[in-house]
N, C-alpha and C positions, 0 to 999 in steps of 0.2 A: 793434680796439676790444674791449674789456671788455664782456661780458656777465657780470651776476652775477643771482641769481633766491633767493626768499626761497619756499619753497613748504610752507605749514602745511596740516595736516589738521583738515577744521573739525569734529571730533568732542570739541572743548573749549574751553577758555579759553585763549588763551594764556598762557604764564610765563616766567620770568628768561631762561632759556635760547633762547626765542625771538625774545626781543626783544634778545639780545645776537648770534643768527645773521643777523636781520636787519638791524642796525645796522651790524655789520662787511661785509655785502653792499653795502648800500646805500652806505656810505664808500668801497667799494675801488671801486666803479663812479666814483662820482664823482671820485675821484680822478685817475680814466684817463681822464676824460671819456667814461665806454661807460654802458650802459647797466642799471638796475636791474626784474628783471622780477618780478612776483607770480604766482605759479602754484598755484592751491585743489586740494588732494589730495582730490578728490570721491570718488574712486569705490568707497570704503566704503560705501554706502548703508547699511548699521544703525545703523551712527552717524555718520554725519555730519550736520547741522542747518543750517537756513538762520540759526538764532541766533547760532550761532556762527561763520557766516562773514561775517554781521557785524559780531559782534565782532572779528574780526581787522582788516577795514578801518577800526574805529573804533579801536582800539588800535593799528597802525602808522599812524594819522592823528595819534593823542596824542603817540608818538614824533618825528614832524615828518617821515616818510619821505610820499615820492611815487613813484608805478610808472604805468608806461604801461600806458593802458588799450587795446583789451580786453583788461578780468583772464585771464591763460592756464586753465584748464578743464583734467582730467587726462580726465574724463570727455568731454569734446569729443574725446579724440584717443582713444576705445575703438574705431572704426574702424581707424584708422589701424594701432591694434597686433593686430587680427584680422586684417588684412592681412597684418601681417608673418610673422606668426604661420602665416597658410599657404602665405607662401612657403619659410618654413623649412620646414614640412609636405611641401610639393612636391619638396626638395632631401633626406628622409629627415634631418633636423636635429633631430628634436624626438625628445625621449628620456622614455620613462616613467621615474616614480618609482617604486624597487623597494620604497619603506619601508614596512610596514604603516602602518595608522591610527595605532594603539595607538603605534607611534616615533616619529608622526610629534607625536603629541600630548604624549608624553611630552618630546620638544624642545621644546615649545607651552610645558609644565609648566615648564622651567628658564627659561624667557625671563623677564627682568624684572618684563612685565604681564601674564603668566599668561594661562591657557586662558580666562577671562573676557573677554577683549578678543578674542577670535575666536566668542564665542558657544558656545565648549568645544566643535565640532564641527567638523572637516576636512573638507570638501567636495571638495576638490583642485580642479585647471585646467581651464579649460575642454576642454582636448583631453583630460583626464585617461581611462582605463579604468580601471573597476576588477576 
């Protein structure tokens, strides 16, 4: 069976290109007869907004799409990935990043939306050393 999954970050409004990844999800599920899942990319907490995750379920409602509910949480599964997280630890899998700050920010600078949408600070992983 076809699983397909539409999973927006609700630190905006949605636009064109959302509602055309989500409509081509939701048709190929239905197609297959599988299923269509919605999954909220919470775990931004600077920006992310309960307005805008709102507005998502009300604009794929406008669209005419339907998702099984409980909506998926990316934040509900932060467990799950500290888990994993130390068993890669336990197995000697987890690799520091050798890049300073300053390279790391400067790849920040070339990205599309800029050092702005990280708050222009690198904080690095939770396992991170610095």
């Amino acid at each position: 069976m076809l699983i397909t999954r539409f999973a927006p970050s609700p630190t905006g409004r949605l636009h064109l290109g959302h509602a055309l990844a989500a409509l081509q999800a939701y048709d190929a599920a239905r197609a297959e007869g599988g299923r269509f899942l919605l999954r909220i990319e919470d775990i931004d907490q600077t920006r992310a907004r309960p307005e805008f995750e709102a507005g998502i379920y009300e604009d794929l409602a406008w669209l005419g799409l339907s998702w099984e509910t409980p909506v998926l949480r990316q934040s509900d599964r932060l467990p799950a990935y500290r888990a994993a997280l130390e068993t890669l630890a336990a197995q000697n899998l987890i690799y520091r990043c050798f890049k300073t700050r300053q390279e790391v920010m400067d790849e920040i600078g070339r990205a599309p939306h800029g050092p702005e949408a990280y708050g222009g600070v690198y904080r690095g992983g939770p396992l991170a050393a610095d």
